[in-house]
C-alpha positions in Angstrom: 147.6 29.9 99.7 146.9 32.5 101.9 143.2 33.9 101.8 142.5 37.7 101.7 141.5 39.7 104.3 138.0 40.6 104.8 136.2 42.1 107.5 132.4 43.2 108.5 131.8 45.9 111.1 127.9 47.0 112.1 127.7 48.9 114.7 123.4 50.4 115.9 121.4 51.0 118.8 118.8 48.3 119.3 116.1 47.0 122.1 116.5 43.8 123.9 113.9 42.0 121.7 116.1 42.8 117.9 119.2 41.8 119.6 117.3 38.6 120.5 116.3 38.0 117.1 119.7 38.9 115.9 121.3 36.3 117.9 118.7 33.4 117.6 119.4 34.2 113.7 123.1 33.5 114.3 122.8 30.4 116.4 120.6 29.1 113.6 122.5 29.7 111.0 125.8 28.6 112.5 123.6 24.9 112.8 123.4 25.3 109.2 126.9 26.1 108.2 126.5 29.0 107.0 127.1 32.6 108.1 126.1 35.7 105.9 126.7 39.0 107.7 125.1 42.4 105.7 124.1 45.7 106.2 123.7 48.3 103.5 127.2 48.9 103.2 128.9 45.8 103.5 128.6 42.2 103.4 130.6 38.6 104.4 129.5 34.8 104.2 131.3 32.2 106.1 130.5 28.4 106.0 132.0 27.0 109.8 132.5 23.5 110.3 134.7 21.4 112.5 136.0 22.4 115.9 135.4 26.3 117.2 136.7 27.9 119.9 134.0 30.3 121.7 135.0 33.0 124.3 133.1 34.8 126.1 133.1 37.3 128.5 131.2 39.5 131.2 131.9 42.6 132.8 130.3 45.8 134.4 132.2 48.9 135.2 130.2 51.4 136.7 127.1 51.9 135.1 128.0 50.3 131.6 127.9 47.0 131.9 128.6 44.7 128.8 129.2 41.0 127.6 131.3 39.5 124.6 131.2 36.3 122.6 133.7 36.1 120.5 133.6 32.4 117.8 136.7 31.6 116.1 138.0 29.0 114.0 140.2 28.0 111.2 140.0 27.3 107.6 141.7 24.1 106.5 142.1 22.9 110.4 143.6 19.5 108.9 146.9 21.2 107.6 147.6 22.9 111.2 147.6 19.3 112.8 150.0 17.8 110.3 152.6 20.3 111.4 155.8 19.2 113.3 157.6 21.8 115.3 161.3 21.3 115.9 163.2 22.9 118.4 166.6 22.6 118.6 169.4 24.2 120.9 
């Protein structure tokens, strides 16, 4: 069954010391299995487990400089490796 699309967006101007807190908040709760993401607008809980790919990436152009981490993974990981692919010609 294919699950709905749901997404969570926050977007604020913070110092160094919030974003720490926001991330140490993540990296605990992603050792708990479970992910809730809110704001007063919107809201989306998660519960990782198993393999995760994590990407992430650095850059600076200019003045701006910026970084990226980007954690994905896959609901029901067990059906994907079950899959044969066939290729014929």
């Amino acid at each position: 069954m294919k699950q709905e699309k749901k997404s969570f967006r926050h977007e604020s101007l913070q110092d160094a010391q919030s974003i720490e807190k926001i991330l140490a908040a993540i990296s605990e709760s992603l050792g708990k299995g479970k992910l809730k993401f809110s704001d007063e607008e919107d809201e989306i809980i998660f519960q990782p487990e198993g393999l995760m790919k994590l990407k992430l990436t650095a850059a600076q152009d200019g003045n701006e400089q910026r970084f990226n981490i980007k954690v994905n993974w896959q609901l029901d990981s067990d059906k994907l490796k079950n899959k044969t692919i066939k290729v014929e010609h």
